[in-house]
C-alpha positions, -999 to +999 in steps of 0.1 A: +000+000+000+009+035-011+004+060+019+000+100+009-005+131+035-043+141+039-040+176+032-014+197+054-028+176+088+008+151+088-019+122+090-014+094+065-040+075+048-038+045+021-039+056-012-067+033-022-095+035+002-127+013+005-157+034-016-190+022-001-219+032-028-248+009-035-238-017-006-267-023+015-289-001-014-285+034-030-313+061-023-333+031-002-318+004+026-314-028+009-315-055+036-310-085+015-275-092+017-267-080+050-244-110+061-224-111+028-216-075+026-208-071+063-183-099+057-173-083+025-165-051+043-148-068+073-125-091+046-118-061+027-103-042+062-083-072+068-067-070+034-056-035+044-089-012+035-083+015+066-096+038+051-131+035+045-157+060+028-193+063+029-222+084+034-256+093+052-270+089+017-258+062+007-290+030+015-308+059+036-282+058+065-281+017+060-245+014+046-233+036+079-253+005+096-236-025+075-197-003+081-207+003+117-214-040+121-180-047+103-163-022+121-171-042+156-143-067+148-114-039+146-092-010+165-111+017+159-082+041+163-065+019+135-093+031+107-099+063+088-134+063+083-148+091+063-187+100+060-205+128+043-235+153+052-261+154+022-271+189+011-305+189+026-288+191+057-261+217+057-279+240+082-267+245+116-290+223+133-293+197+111-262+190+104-259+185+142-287+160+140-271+147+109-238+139+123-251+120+154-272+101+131-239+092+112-221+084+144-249+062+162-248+043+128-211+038+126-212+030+165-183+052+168-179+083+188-161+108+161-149+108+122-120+107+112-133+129+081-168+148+079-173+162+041-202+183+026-215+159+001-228+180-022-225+223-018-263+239-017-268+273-024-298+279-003-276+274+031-250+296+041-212+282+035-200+297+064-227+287+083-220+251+076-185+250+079-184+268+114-210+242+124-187+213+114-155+232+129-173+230+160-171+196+156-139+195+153-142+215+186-156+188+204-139+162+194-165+145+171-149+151+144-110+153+135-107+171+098-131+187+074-136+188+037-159+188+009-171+169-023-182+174-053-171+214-053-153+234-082-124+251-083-148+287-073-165+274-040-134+255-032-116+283-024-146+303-009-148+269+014-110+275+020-116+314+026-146+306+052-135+279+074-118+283+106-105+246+101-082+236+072-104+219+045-080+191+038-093+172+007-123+177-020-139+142-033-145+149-069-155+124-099-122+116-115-109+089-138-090+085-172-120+097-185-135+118-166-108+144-163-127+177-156-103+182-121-070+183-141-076+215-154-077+237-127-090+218-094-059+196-094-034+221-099-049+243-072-051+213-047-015+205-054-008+237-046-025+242-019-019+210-002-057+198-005-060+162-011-082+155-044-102+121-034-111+105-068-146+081-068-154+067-092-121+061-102-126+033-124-142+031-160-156+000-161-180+015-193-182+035-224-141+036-229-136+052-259-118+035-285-083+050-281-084+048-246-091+009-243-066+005-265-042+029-246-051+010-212-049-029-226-012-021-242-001-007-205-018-036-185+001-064-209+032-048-196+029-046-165+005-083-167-030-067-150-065-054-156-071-022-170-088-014-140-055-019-125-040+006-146-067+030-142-057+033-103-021+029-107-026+061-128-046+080-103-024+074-075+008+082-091-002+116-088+010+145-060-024+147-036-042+121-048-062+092-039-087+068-051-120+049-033-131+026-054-162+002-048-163-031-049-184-062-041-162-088-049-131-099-029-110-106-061-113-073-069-111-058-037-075-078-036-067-066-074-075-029-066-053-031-037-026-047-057-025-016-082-001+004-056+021-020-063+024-012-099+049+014-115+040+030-140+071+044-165+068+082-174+063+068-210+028+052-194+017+079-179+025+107-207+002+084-224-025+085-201-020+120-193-028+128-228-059+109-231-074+138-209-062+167-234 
């Protein structure tokens, strides 16, 4: 495992963290597989998934439910577990309510992360961020950050917070390369960790890209998938959560750290996103 600084905080986190959307359901709890995917979570931790990222969203609070049952079996002070406030409740009060919610789920008495999932423009920024510094305050909480914000209301979350916002979780993959052109950059320079989900393309390569990605895993004898996250993690301040519900490719994302890519490689997969 490849471990980067989050943010400016000194605190290292794995480079390839657990992503947790659609297990245990997506906008509604699915309880039918309970069992396997508690196990699934709890193999994946063994294999080295520390960190571990989820939601309130995600299964209507019921992922933070299936994480918070695997998580019985561990050190808690040995995890990184990340959750995230959905828009609706970004107000002072809710999000209070919002984040005990997250916590009783988790059965854990602070995050090691709390994010704004998505920014909404009817609640003040400010008001939000002060809210979850006094988190932070009380020990709830250890760092703050946000997802899904551009490069305009990144800073202006920056500018506003009396706690460092230490990383933004953005859609990014060989594909989807909107944060290279001015999010990344900024982040780099501002030693803000970029969290990439959705970091593999499993669909709709293009052409040129497939082909890009299927030379570069027969050198290096893996998936493309592999590739993918080798790619992503190569770079300064980033990291990747992918999701998975199947332990061979929990072990083969975690594998990818162990790949080095040659600067030949990546110029080639750099150049897909121009």
């Amino acid at each position: 495992m490849i471990y980067k600084t989050l943010g400016n905080t000194g605190e290292t986190i794995p480079s390839i963290g657990l992503g947790t959307w659609a297990i245990g359901g997506e906008e509604s709890p699915d309880y039918s597989r309970d069992q396997e995917l508690i196990k699934l979570i709890a193999a994946a931790i063994d294999m080295g998934y520390t960190h571990i990222d989820t939601a309130e969203y995600y299964g209507a609070g019921h992922t933070e439910e299936l994480v918070g049952k695997a998580l019985e079996s561990f050190d808690r002070s040995k995890l990184f577990i990340t959750s995230k406030v959905w828009p609706t409740n970004l107000s002072r009060e809710r999000l209070r309510r919002s984040l005990k919610g997250s916590l009783k789920r988790l059965g854990t008495d602070y995050l090691d992360l709390f994010l704004i999932h998505w920014p909404n423009e009817n609640v003040s920024l400010s008001e939000t961020l002060e809210e979850m510094s006094a988190a932070v305050d009380s020990g709830y909480v250890r760092f703050i950050g946000v997802s899904n914000f551009d490069l305009a209301l990144l800073k202006e979350a920056v500018a506003s917070s009396r706690e460092p916002i230490v990383c933004n979780q953005v859609l990014y993959n060989v594909e989807d390369i909107a944060p290279r052109r001015s999010l990344l950059p900024y982040c780099q320079e501002q030693g803000i960790t970029l969290v990439a989900y959705s970091p593999v393309r499993r669909k709709n390569l293009t052409r040129i890209a497939k082909s890009v990605l299927e030379s570069i895993a027969e050198n290096h004898q893996c998936s493309i998938f592999q590739v993918m996250l080798a790619w992503l993690v190569a770079q300064k301040n980033v990291i990747a959560i992918p999701k998975s519900g199947k332990i061979d490719h929990l072990k083969q994302n975690l594998a990818s750290t162990e790949i080095r890519l040659s600067k030949s490689e990546i110029a080639q997969l750099d150049n897909l996103s121009r």
